[in-house]
KEPA-51053 format. One line per 2 residues: number of its first residue (from 1); for each residue x, y, z of C-alpha. Coordinates in steps of 0.02 Angstrom, whole numbers, always signed. Example, Ala and Ser with C-alpha at 12.3 -4.5 7.8 and 13.67 -1.06 7.14 Angstrom:
BEGIN
1> +615:-225:+390; +684:-53:+357 .
//
This chain:
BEGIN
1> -1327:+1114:-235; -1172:+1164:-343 .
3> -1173:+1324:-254; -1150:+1235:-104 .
5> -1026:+1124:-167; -926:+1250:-260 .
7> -933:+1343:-88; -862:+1192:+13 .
9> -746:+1177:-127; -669:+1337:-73 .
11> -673:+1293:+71; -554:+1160:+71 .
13> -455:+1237:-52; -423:+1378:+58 .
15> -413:+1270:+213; -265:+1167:+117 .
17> -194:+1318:+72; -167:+1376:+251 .
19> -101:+1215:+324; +23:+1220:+177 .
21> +81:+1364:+217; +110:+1341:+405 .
23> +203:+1195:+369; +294:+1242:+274 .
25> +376:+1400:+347; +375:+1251:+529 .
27> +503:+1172:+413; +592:+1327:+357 .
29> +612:+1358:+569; +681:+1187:+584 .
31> +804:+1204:+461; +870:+1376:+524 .
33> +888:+1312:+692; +990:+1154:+613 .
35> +1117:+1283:+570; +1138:+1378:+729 .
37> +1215:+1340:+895; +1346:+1204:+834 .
39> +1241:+1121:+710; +1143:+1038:+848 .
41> +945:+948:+845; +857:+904:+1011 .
43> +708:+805:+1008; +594:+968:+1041 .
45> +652:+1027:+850; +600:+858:+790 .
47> +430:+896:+855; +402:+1066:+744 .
49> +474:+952:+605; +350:+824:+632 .
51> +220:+949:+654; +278:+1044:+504 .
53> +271:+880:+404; +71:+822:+462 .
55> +15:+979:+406; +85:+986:+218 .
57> +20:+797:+234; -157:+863:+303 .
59> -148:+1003:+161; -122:+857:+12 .
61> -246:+776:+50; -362:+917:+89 .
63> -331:+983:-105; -375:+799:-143 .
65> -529:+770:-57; -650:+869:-183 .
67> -591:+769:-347; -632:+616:-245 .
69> -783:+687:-155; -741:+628:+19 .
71> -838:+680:+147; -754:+798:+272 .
73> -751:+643:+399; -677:+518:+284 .
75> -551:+680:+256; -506:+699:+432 .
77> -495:+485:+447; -377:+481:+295 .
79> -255:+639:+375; -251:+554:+558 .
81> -227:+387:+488; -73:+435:+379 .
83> -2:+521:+497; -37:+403:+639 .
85> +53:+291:+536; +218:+399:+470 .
87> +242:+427:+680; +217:+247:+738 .
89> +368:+195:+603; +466:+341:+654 .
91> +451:+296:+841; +491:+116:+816 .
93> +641:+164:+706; +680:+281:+849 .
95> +657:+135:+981; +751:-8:+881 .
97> +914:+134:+890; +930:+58:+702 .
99> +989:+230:+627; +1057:+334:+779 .
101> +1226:+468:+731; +1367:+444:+848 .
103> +1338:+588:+932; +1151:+557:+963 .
105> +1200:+375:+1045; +1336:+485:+1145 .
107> +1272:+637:+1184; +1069:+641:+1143 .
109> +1038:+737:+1001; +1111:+749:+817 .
111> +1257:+875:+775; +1310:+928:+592 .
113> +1469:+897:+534; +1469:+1032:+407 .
115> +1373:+1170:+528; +1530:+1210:+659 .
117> +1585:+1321:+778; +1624:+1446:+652 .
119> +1679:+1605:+763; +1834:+1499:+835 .
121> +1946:+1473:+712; +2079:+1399:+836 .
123> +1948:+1282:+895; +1981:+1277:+1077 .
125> +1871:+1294:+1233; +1848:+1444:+1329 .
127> +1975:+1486:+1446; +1965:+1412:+1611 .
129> +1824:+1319:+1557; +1791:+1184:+1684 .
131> +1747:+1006:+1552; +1642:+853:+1580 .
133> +1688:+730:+1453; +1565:+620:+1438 .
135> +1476:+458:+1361; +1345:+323:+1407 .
137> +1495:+230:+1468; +1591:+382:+1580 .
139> +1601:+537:+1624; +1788:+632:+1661 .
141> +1784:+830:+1709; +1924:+932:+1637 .
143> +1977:+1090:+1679; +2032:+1226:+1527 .
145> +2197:+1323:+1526; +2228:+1493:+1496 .
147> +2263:+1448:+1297; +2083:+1333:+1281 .
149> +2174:+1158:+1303; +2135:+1028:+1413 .
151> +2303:+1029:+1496; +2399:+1104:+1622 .
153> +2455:+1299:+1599; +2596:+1306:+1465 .
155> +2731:+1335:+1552; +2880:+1461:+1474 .
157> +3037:+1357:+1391; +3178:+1365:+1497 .
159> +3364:+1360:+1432; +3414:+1191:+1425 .
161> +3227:+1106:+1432; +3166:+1006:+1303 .
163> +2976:+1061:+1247; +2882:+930:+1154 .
165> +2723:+983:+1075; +2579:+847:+1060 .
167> +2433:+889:+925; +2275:+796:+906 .
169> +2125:+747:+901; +2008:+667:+1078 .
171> +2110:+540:+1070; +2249:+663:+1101 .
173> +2142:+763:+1220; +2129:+610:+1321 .
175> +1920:+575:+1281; +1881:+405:+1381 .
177> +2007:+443:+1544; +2045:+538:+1675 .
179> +2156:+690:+1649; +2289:+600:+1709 .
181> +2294:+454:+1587; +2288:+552:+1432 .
183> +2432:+502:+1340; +2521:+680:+1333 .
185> +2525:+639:+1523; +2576:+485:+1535 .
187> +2726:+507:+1405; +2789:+654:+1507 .
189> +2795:+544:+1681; +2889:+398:+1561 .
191> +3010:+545:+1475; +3028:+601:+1660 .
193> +3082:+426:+1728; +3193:+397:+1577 .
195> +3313:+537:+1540; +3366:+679:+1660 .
197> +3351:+814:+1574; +3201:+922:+1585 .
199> +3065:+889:+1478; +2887:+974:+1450 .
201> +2753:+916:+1357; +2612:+1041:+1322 .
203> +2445:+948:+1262; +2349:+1028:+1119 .
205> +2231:+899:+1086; +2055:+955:+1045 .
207> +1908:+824:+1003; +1850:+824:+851 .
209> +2031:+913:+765; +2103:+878:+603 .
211> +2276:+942:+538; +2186:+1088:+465 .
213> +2162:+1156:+658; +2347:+1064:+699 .
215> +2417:+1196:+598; +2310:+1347:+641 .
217> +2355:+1300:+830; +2529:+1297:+778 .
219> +2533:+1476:+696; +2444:+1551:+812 .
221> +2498:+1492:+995; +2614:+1360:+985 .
223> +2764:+1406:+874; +2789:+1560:+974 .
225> +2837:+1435:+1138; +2985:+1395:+1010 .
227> +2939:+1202:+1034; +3101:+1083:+994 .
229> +2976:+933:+950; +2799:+926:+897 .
231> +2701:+758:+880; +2539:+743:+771 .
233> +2435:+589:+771; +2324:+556:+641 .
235> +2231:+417:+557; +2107:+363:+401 .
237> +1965:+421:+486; +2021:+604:+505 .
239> +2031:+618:+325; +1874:+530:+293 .
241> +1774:+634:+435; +1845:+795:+497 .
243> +1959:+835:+352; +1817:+747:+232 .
245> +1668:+895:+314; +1824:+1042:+339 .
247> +1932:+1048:+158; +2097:+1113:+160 .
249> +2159:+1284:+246; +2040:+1358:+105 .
251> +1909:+1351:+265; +2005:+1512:+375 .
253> +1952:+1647:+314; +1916:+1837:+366 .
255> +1956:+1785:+533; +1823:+1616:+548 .
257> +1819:+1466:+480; +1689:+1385:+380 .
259> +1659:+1174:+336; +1610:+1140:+161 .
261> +1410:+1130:+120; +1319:+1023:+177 .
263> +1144:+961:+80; +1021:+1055:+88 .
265> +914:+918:+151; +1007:+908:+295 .
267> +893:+935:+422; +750:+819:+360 .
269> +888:+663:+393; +930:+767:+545 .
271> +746:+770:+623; +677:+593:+542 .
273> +763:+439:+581; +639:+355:+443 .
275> +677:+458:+324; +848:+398:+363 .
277> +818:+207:+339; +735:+250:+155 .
279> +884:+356:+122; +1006:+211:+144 .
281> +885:+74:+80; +872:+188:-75 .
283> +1018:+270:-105; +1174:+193:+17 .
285> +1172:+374:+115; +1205:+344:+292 .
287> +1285:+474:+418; +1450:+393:+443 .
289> +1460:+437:+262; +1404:+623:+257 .
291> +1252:+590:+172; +1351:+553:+25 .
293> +1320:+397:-93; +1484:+299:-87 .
295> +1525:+375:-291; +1517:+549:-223 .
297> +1621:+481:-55; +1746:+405:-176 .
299> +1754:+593:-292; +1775:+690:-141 .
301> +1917:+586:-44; +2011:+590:-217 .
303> +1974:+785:-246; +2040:+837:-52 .
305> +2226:+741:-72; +2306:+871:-151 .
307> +2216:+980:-13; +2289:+853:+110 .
309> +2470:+845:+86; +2463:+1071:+64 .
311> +2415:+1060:+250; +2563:+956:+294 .
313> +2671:+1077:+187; +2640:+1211:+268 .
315> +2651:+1120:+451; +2827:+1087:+380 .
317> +2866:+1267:+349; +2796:+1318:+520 .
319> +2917:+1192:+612; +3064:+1235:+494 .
321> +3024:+1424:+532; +3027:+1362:+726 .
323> +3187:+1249:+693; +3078:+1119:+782 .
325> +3068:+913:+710; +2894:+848:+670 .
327> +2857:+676:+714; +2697:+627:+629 .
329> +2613:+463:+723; +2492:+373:+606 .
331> +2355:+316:+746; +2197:+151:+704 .
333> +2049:+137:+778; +2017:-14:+869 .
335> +1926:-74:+717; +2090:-50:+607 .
337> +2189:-136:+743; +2076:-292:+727 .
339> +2073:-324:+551; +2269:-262:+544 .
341> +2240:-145:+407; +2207:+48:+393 .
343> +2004:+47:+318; +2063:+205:+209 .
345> +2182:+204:+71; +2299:+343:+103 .
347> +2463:+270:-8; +2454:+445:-85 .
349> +2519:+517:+86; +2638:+403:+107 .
351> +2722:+437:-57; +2694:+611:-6 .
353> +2815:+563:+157; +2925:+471:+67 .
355> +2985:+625:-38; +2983:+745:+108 .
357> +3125:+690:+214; +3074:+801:+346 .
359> +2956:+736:+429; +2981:+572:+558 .
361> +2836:+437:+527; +2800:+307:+651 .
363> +2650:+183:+615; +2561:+128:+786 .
365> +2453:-27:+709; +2619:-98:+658 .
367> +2690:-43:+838; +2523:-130:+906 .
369> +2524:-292:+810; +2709:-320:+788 .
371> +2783:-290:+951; +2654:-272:+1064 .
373> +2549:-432:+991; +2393:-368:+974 .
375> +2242:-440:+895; +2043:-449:+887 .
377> +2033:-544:+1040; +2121:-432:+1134 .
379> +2100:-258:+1092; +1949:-246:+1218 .
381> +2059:-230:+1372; +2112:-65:+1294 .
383> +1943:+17:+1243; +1799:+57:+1283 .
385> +1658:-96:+1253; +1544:+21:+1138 .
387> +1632:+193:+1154; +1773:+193:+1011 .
389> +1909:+280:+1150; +2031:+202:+1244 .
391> +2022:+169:+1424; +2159:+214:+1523 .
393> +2270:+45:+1489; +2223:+106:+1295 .
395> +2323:+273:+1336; +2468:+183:+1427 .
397> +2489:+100:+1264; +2475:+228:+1170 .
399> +2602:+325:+1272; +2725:+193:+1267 .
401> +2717:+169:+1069; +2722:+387:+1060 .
403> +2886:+338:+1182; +2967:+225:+1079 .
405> +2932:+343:+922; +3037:+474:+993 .
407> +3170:+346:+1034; +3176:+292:+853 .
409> +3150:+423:+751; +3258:+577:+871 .
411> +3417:+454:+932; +3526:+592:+952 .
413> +3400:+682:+1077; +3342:+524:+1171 .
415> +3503:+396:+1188; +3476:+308:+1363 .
417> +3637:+272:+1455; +3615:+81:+1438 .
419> +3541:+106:+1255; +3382:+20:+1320 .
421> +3196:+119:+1373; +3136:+67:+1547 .
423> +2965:+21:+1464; +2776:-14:+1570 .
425> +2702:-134:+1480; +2526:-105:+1491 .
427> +2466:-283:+1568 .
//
């Protein structure tokens, strides 16, 4: 008898052992492939996970059994019970849409911030690319120039012509609209209709850019068009996303670029959206944060300023190099526009722009809410219901506001006749 039971004690030793170990190299696959191709995870990697996951679970509870002398049924009950149970949660957490990523409720799957496209340091699409932009809500094709922008083909400065340079992020880019109602567009019909000299506008938006990638663009293909103007928008969230994921210009290096690292656990929150309900219950972690708890948020936003404000520095010297003016366009989300207030404290940029004369600043919430009248109850007509882009009223806006930036901050360069714009408003 103790032969027997030393023997099926091996047994199941050796039968935990196994399952162990094939879970745990199902979870080692999972993670790799949450670092390749753009930091992406499709339901079929959840699966492995999940797999990966019952069989450590099956292995426990194997090594278990003997010290409790289950029999092998009551084993086998206990290991499809638990695990009946860990995927019933996970599919209702799944169903309820609870603790979706952006990206997953837009595009079907989750995508790492801190895993990138690291062999395109420019960041742009592939030449000639034809786009589909799309969300639960649209769907807008694109087609790519020669340079990897949304936009038409850059055309060569002409003596006497005016080149304004537009930098971005999608809401640059035009995300939410047809090609035609991105704002780039739009300005260049108004600058068009309102002065006769000849203007061009060249579009470098990209979705998902930062001023990191602003000023990589710059160096690389845009100074050399000798622009007279360039115009960057940015906002709170790019420095508490992009910028938050990216660091400074520290990230180009040896030819690619690389985002700061991420956790290691990563790809567990990536492939269980129960682990991600414990994770905030427990600890505050959520996705919009990082998977950061709001004291390591709070260390990191402090520790990237100085990183911040070296960016715009060397924009500066790029544009001074150029002899071209930098008009800098603070942009809110529809959220910010609502509660008339920026949700990120970034005072420490604006003393930064108060000592550096040489860049233009023009505020679009207070463009939006002073002079425009906008407010919560009617910010809708200009976005999209549950996408956070503007529709294409939202880019008229937008336009007009970039429009009357240029007017105020370059006078010399855009005096109307009758000292007066002939400006849409968007109804």
């Amino acid at each position: 008898m103790r032969i027997e039971q030393k023997n099926n004690r091996g047994r199941s030793w050796t039968m935990a052992l196994g399952l162990a170990v094939v879970g745990f190299l199902l979870l080692l696959l999972t993670r790799w492939l949450g670092t390749r191709h753009y930091g992406m995870t499709e339901s079929w990697q959840s699966l492995v996970f999940h797999t990966g996951i019952f069989l450590l679970v099956a292995s426990m509870i194997q090594c278990i059994a003997p010290l409790f002398r289950w029999s092998a049924v009551n084993t086998r009950v206990l290991i499809g019970s638990v695990c009946m149970a860990w995927m019933a949660l996970e599919l209702a957490v799944r169903m309820s849409g609870a603790a979706q990523t952006y990206p997953e409720l837009r595009s079907g799957f989750y995508q790492s911030s801190y895993v990138m496209d690291q062999d395109n340091p420019l960041r742009v699409n592939n030449p000639f690319e034809k786009l589909i932009i799309t969300a639960p809500e649209y769907s807008f094709p694109r087609q790519v120039n020669t340079h990897g922008f949304s936009d038409l083909e850059f055309g060569v400065k002409q003596p006497g012509q005016l080149l304004i340079q537009t930098y971005g992020d999608s809401f640059t880019e035009g995300d939410g609209a047809p090609y035609d109602s991105a704002y780039p567009t739009i300005l260049r019909h108004i600058l068009q209709q309102n002065f006769s000299k000849d203007i061009l506008i060249q579009n470098f938006g990209i979705r998902g850019n930062d001023p990191g990638f602003y000023w990589k663009q710059l160096r690389d293909i845009g100074e050399a068009m000798r622009p007279d103007i360039v115009v960057i928008s940015y906002g709170s969230y790019d420095y508490t996303t992009d910028f938050f994921t990216r660091g400074g210009l520290s990230r180009f290096h040896d030819g690619l670029w690389s985002a700061l690292p991420a956790p290691w656990w990563e790809f567990i929150y990536a492939n269980s959206h129960l682990v991600r309900i414990i994770l905030d219950i427990a600890f505050d972690v959520e996705a919009h944060a990082f998977l950061t708890t709001p004291a390591q948020r709070e260390e990191r936003l402090r520790a990237l300023r100085p990183a911040w404000n070296e960016v715009f520095d060397s924009i500066a010297d790029l544009a001074r190099r150029a002899e071209a003016r930098v008009l800098l366009i603070k942009k809110p989300e529809r959220s910010e526009i609502d509660a008339g207030e920026y949700e990120e404290d970034l005072s420490f940029f604006d003393h930064y722009l108060e000592k550096d004369t040489f860049f233009r600043h023009f505020d679009l919430n207070d463009y939006y809410r002073s002079e425009r009248k906008l407010t919560a109850d009617s910010t809708y007509r200009y976005y999209w219901k549950h996408d956070g882009h503007h529709n294409s009223k939202g880019y008229e806006l937008m336009a007009q506001g970039v429009h009357q930036a240029l007017i105020r901050s370059f006078p010399e360069r855009f005096a109307l006749p009758d000292s007066t714009s002939r400006e849409v408003v968007p109804q």
